[in-house]
C-alpha positions as CSV (number, residue, x, y, z in Angstrom):
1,X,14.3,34.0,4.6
2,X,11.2,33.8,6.9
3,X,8.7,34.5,4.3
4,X,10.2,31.5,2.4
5,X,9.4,29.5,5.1
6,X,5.7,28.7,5.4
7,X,5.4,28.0,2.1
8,X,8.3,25.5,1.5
9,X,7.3,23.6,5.1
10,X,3.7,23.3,3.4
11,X,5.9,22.3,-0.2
12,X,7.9,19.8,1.8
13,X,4.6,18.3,3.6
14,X,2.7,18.0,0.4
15,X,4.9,16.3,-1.8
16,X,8.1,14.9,0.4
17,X,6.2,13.6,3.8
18,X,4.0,11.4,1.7
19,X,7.0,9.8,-0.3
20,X,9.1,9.2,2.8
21,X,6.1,7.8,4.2
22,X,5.3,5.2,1.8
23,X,9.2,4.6,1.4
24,X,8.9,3.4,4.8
25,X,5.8,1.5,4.9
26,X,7.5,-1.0,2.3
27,X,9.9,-2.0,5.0
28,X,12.8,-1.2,6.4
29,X,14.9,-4.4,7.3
30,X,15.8,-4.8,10.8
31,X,17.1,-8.6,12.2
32,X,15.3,-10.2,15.1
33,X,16.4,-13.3,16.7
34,X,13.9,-16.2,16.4
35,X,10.7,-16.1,18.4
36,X,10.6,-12.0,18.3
37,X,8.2,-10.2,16.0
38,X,7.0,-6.6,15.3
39,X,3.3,-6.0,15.2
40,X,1.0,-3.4,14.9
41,X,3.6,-0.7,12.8
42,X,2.8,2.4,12.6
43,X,4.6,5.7,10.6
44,X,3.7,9.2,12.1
45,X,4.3,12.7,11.0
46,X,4.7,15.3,14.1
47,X,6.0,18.6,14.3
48,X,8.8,17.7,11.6
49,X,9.6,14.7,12.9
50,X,8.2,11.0,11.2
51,X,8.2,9.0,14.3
52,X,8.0,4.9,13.2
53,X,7.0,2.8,15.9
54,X,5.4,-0.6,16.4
55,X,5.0,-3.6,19.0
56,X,7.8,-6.7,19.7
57,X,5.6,-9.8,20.3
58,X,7.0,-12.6,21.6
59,X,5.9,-16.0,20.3
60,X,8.5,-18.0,23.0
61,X,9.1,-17.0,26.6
62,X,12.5,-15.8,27.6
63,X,13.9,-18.8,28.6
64,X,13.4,-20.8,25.7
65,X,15.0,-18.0,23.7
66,X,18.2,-18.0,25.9
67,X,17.7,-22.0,25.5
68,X,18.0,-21.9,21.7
69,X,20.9,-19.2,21.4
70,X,23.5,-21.4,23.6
């Protein structure tokens, strides 16, 4: 079992990573309430892991958020 290993990791990062990847990049569809926004995504292979991150911007302040949901 642990010769198999290197090469299907290096299988699996050649041909799966990149599909996942781009999978991902198209958007994965997650609800905000009005005035919050994600910038600056970003998808990132580590160790095994695909780590997606990003930003929340805020186009209104707190209190006109609370304002608006009530």
């Amino acid at each position: 079992m642990i010769p198999l290993q290197g090469p299907l990791k290096t299988m699996l990062q050649i041909t799966m990573v990149p599909l996942i990847n781009n999978w991902t990049k198209r958007g994965v569809p997650i609800p905000l309430p009005d005035g919050m926004d994600f910038v600056e995504e970003v998808v990132e292979y580590h160790n095994g892991y695909i780590v997606i991150g990003a930003n929340l911007h805020f186009s209104l302040g707190l209190r006109d958020m609370i304002g608006n949901s009530m």
